[in-house]
C-alpha positions in Angstrom: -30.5 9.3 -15.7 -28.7 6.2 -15.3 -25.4 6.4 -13.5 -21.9 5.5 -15.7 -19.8 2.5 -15.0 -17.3 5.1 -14.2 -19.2 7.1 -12.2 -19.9 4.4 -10.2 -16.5 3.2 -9.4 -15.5 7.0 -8.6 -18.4 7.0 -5.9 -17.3 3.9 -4.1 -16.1 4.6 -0.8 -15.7 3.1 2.5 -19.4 4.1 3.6 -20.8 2.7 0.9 -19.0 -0.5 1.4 -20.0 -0.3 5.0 -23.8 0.2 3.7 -23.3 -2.9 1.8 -22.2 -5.1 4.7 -24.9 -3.6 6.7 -27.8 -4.8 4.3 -26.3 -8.2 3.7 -26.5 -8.9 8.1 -29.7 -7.8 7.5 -30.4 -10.2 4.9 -28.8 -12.5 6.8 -31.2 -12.1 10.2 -34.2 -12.6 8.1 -32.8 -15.5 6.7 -32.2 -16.9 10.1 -35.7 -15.6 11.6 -37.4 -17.8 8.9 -35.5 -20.7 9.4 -36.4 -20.5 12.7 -39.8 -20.5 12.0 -39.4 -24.1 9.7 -37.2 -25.8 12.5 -40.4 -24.7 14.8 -42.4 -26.7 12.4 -39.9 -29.6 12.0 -40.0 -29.2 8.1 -37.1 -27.6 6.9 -36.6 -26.8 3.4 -37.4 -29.8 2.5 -39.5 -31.7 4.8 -43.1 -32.5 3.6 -46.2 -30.7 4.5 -48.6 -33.6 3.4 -49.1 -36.4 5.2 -49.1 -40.2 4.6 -52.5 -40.3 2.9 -51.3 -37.4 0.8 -53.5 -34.3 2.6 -52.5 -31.4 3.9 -50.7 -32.0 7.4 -52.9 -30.2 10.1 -50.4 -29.8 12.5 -48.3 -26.8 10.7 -49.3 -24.2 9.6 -48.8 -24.1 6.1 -48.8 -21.1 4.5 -46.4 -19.8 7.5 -43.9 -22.7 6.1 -44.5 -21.5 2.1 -44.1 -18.5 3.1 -41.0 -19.1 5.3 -39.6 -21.7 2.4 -40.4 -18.5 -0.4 -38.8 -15.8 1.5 -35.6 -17.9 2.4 -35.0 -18.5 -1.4 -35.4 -15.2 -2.5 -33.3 -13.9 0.5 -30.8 -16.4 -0.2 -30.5 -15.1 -4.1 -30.2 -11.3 -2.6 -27.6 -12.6 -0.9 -25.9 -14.1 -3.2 -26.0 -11.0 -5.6 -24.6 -8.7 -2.2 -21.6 -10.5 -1.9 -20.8 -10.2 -5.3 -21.6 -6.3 -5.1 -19.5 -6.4 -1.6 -16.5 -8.3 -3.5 -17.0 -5.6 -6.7 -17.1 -2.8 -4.3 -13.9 -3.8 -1.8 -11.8 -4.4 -5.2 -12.3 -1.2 -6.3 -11.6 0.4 -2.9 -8.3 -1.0 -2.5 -7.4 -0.1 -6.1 -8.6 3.8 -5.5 -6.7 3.4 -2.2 -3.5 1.8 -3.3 -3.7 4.4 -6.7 -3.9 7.4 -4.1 -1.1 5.8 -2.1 1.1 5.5 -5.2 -0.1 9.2 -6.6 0.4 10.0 -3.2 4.6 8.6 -2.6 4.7 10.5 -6.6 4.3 13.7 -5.5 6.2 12.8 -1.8 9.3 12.6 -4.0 8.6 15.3 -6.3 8.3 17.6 -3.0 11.3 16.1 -1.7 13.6 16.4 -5.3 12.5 19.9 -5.4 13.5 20.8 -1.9 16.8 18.8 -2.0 20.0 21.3 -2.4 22.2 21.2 -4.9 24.7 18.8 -5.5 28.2 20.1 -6.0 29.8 16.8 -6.9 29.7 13.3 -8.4 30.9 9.7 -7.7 32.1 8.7 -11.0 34.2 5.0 -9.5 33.5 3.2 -6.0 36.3 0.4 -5.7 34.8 -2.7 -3.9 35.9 -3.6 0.2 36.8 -0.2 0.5 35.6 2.6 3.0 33.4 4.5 0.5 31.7 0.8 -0.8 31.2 0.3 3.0 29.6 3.2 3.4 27.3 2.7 0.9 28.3 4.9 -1.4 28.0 4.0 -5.0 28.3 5.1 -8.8 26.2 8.7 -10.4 25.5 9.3 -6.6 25.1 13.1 -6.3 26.6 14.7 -3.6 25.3 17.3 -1.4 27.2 17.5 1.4 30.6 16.0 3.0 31.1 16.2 6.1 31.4 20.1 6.7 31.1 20.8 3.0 28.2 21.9 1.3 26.6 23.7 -2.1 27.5 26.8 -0.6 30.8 26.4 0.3 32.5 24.6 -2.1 35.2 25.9 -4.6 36.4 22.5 -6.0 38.1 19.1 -4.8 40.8 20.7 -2.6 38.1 21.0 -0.1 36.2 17.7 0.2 40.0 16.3 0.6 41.0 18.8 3.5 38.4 17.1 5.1 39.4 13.9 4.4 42.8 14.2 5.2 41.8 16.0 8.5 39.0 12.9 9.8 41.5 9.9 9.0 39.3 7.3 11.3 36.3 9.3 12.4 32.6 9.4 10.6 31.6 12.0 8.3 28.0 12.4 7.5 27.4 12.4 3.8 24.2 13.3 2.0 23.7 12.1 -1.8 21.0 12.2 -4.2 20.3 9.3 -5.6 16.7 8.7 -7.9 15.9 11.3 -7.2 16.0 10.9 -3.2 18.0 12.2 -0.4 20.4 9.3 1.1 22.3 9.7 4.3 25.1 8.0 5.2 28.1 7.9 7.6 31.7 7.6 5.6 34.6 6.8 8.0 38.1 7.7 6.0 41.2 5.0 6.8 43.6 3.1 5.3 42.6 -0.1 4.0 44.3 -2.4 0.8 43.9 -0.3 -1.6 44.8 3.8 -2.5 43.9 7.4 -0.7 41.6 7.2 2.8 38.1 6.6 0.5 38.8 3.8 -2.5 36.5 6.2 -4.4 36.6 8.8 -7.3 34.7 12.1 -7.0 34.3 14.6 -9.9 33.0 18.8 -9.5 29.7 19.5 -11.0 29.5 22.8 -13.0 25.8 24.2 -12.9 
């Protein structure tokens, strides 16, 4: 029974690939070996095994040169046909490859946004310059944990400002989900142009 198209491209793997290379270097050293035997004779491909008065030259042997000549050609054509199966074959590889990869990250982040807490609040308005925007905080990020709060600690607002209020000028570590993905961060509360120690608005989640 004939083997699919598909079948065929679900059966490629690096083995077979390596198989592939294999039998062209193969292909290749008989190639060579025959032109060795033609540059021992002088001829070539092309030289002529007659001789000026049109008989057979009796210094070569000629049916070692046909032979050599007939062999090379069809090699060559094998070859030829190889590489294109070696191209066909590396393609689809890198595409299984760089599918699994991708399929691969998909379910990463799936994992991940199934293992990630909680978020207890939302950043709803980041003014620009100021410490949050510096921080690299920005707009819908959810947040999962300022400084010392977390989703199992907090009550509402009141706390995430105690904290503020209490690290004027030092580094919290916040922790946001955002696509779907954890992002850590380091938010450092001060004055700056604008209102409050973090130029940013945060609203409670209710789940």
């Amino acid at each position: 029974m004939k083997m699919t198209e598909e079948n065929k491209k679900s059966t490629i793997t690096v083995e077979v690939v390596q198989n592939l290379v294999k039998k062209k270097d193969e292909i290749e050293e008989q190639i060579k070996a025959y032109y060795d035997v033609l540059e021992d004779g002088g001829v070539g491909m092309e030289g002529p095994l007659v001789d000026v008065e049109g008989f057979p030259r009796a210094d070569l042997d000629l049916y070692q040169i046909r032979t050599a000549r007939h062999s090379i050609s069809c090699l060559q054509n094998d070859h030829k046909a190889l590489m294109l199966e070696i191209e066909a074959a590396l393609h689809q590889l890198h595409a299984h490859e760089r599918a699994k990869r991708e399929q691969d990250q998909q379910e990463e982040a799936m994992e991940q946004e199934r293992t990630l807490p909680p978020a207890f609040a939302r950043v709803d308005h980041v003014t620009q310059g100021s410490p949050a925007s510096q921080a690299g905080l920005r707009v819908e990020d959810e947040i999962i944990e300022f400084g010392s709060v977390n989703p199992g600690n907090f009550q509402n607002l009141q706390n995430i400002a105690s904290v503020v209020q209490h690290s004027e000028g030092k580094s919290l570590s916040v922790a946001v989900v955002r696509n779907g993905q954890r992002v850590q961060m380091n938010l450092v509360p001060q004055r700056w142009s604008g209102r409050g120690l973090l130029g940013c608005n945060i609203q409670p989640l209710r789940r």
